[in-house]
Structure formats: C-alpha cells, structure tokens
ZAMARGU-4260 file (C-alpha; in steps of 0.2 Angstrom, whole numbers, plus 5000, padded with zeros to 4 digits):
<rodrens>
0) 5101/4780/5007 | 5098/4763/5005 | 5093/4752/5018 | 5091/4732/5024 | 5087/4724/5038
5) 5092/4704/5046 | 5077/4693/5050 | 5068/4699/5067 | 5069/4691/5081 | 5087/4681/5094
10) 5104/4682/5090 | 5114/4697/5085 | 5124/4707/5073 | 5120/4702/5057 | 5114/4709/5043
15) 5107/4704/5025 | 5112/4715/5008 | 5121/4730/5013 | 5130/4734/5031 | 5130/4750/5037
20) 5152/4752/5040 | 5150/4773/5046 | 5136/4785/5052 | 5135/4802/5059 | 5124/4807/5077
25) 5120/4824/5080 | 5112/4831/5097 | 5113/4849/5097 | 5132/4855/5097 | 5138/4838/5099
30) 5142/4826/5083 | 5148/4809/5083 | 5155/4798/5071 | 5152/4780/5071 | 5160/4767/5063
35) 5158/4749/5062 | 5166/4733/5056 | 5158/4715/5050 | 5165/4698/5048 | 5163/4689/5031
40) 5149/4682/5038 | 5141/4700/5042 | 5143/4699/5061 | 5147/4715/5069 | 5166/4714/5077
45) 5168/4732/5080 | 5160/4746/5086 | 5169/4764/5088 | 5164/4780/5091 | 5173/4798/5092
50) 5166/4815/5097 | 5158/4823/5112 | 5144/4820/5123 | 5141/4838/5133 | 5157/4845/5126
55) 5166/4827/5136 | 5175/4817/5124 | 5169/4801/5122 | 5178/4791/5111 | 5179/4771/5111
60) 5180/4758/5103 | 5174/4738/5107 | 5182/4725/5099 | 5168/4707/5098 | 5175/4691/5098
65) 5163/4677/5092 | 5163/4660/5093 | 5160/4650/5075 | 5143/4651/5078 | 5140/4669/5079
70) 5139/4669/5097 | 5148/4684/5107 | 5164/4676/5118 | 5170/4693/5122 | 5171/4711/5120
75) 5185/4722/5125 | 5180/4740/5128 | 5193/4752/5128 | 5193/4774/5128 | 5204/4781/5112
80) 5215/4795/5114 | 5211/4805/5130 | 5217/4799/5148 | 5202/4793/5160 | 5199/4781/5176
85) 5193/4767/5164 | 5208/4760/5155 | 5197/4745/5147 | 5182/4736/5152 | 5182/4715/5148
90) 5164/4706/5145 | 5163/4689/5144 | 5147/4684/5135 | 5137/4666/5143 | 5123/4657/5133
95) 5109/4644/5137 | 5119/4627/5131 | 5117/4625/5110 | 5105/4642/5112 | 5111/4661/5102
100) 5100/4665/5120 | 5111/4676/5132 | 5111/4672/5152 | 5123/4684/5159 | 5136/4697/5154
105) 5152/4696/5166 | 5160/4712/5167 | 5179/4716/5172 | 5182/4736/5175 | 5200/4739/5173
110) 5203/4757/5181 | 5216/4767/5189 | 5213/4761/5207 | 5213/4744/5202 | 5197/4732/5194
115) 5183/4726/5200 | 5167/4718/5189 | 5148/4720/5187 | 5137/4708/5180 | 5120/4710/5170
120) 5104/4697/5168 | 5095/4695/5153 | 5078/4687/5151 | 5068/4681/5135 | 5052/4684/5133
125) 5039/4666/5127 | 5042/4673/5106 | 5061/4673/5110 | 5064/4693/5115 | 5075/4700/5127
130) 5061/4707/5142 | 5072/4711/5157 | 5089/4715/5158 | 5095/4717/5177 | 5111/4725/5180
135) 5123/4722/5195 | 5139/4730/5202 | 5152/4727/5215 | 5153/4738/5230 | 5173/4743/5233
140) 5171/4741/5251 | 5162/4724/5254 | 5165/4717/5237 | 5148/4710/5238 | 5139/4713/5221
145) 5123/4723/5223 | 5110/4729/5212 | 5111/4744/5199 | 5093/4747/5188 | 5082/4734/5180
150) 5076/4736/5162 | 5058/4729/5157 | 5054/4727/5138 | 5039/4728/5125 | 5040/4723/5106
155) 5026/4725/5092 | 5020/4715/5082 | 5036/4719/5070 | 5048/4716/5084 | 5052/4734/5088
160) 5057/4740/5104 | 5043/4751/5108 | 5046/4753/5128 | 5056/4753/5141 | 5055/4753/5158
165) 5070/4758/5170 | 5070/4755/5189 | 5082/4757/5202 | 5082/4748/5219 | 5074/4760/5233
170) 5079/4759/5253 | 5074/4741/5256 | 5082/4734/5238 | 5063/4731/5229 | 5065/4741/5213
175) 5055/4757/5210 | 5052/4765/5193 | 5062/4779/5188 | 5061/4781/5170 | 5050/4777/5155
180) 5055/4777/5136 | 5043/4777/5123 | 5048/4775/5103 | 5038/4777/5090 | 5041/4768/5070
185) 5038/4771/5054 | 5038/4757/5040 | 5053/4762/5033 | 5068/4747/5036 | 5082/4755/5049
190) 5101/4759/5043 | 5105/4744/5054 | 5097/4730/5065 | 5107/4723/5078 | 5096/4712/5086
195) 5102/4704/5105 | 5119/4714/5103 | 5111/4731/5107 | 5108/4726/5123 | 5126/4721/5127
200) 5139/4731/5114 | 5143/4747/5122 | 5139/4761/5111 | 5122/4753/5102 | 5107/4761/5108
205) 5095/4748/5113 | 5080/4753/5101 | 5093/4747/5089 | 5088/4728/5091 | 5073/4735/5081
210) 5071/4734/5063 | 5060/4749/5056 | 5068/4766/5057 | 5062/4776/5074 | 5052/4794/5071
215) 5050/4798/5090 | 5057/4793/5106 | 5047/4800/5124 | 5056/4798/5138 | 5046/4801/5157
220) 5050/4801/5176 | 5067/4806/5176 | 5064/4826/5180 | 5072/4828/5163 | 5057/4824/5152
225) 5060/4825/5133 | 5053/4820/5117 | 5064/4820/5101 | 5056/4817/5083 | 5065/4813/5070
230) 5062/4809/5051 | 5064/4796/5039 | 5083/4800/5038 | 5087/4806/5054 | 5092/4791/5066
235) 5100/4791/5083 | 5113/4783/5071 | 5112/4798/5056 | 5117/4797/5038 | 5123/4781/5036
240) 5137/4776/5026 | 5131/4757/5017 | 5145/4743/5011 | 5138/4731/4997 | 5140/4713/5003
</rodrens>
C-alpha cells in the first residue's frame, strides 16, 4: 500500500501525492467501510461510513463545507438508510480572525422531539496543537448549556497524538479523570493525516491528526481496559484504497 502524509502541524484535511478515497475497519465481527471525498485542492469534503458497531448500524455520512481558504464553515452530519432520533446534526465551524486555528464548534441536533445544540472548545498548544478540547451540551429542561468531558493532549516530537486524557465533571462541576488513551507509532507514514479535522469530523478518530501509522493503542480507567496492537497495515482505518493526484 502506498502511503503520504501533509506537513505536520494546524489546519486540516489535506493531503500531498496520493488520498486515501476508501478503507475497511474491522473489530471483531463488525466491518466498516469507509469512504472519503477531497476537493481539487485535496481538502477532505466528505466522510461516510456504513456497517455496524456491536451488531447497531451505524451508517453516516458528513458533508464539509470550506471556505476558499481551506477553513471548515460547516458540516452536516446525517444517518443513511435506517430510521433513528437523530435526523441530522449542523456544525458551524469559528476561527481566530485570519488564523486556520479553531475556537468553537457550534452544534445543532436536529431529532425527533425537536433540536437543541452543544458546543465544544478547542485550545492550541505554544507549537500550534490542538491540547484541550472541552465539550458542552444543553440540558432539555433548563436549556442552560452545561458541561460534557474535557479532552487533554500530548504530541511528540513528530506531531503524533500520543495521549489523551478524558474527564468528566464530578458533583460540584471540577472535572475528574475518567479515561486515559495511550498510542504508540512506528515510522511508517499513516494511510491518511488529517490534521485539526480529526478532532471535529464526525467519524475521524482523533489519533488521525497524526502522521506515522499507530501499532498500539492502551486505553485505562474506564473499567473496560484494553489494549490493541496492530501492524504496519492494520490501521483503525484498514486497507486503504489510495487516488493518484
């Protein structure tokens, strides 16, 4: 399979040489086929997925709309085939003026009982990495928006995600930690690199910002522990599918 990476480091959704346009994940009985659309600028503009999740049917697909410079405007979110609560979720994407550096992610849930919005937070890092993403819903009875989990981040010195901290807000709303994810690279280049998108395209795994291919993922503190290895083929996002540019 061969692989290329984008330059490490802000903005999203690009890629140099080839772009990965289909990939297959495979957890135990459950496969998913992914598929994915660039601009002619090799900007990612679509992202679905169909298959199953615990024998649920998942399938999705997110439409990206980007302004000229590459920067996300807005995503619509919406299930494929199969009936469900969610009919579509909008996100509305906000920058730091003249900056590819995200502020907030507005949300509108569109649902059987009506709609109603969350909101997430990001935060860079001093080298220009996302660190913290904080995440937000609305409560349906007060409508006041309240907190959901907070996400910490580490990098190495390559610019790969190599943990990440989730907490969730205990009794008196000061956050306690709930769940920690180790990954572990090799030097081989990912299928794809997705940069800041991955933390804000529904369906990219957030290790996907990262630009050398993942052998190992640990995940603690959730009273599911588990570890998964993997080799130099077998991604989250597996046997990828490349489009010459």
């Amino acid at each position: 399979m061969i692989q290329r990476r984008r330059q490490p480091g802000g903005g999203g959704g690009t890629s140099n040489g080839n772009l990965l346009v289909k990939a297959l994940s495979i957890t135990g009985t459950d496969t998913t086929t992914i598929n994915l659309k660039w601009d002619g600028n090799k900007r990612l503009v679509q992202y679905q997925s169909s298959g199953k999740t615990n024998g649920i049917a998942t399938d999705s697909k997110t439409n990206i709309i980007r302004e000229n410079n590459g920067n996300i405007k807005k995503m619509i979110n919406s299930p494929i085939g199969a009936s469900g609560y969610i009919d579509s979720i909008v996100s509305f994407v906000y920058y730091h003026p003249g900056t590819s550096k995200i502020t907030y992610i507005k949300d509108i849930i569109y649902t059987l009982a009506g709609s109603f919005s969350d909101s997430v937070l990001i935060t860079y890092n001093s080298i220009g990495k996302i660190s913290v993403k904080e995440i937000y819903f609305e409560n349906f009875i007060t409508g006041v928006m309240e907190k959901l989990s907070k996400s910490n981040y580490t990098y190495d010195a390559q610019g790969n995600l190599i943990t990440n901290t989730l907490s969730t807000p205990g009794a008196t709303g000061n956050y306690i930690l709930a769940v920690t994810i180790s990954n572990s690279y090799d030097s081989h280049l990912a299928p794809a690199s997705f940069g800041d998108d991955a933390f804000i395209v529904r369906g990219l795994s957030e290790e996907s910002v990262s630009i050398n291919h993942i052998i190992k993922k640990v995940q603690t503190g959730s009273g599911t522990d588990f570890t998964i290895t993997m080799s130099q083929f077998q991604l989250m996002l597996l046997t990828g599918l490349l489009q010459r540019y």
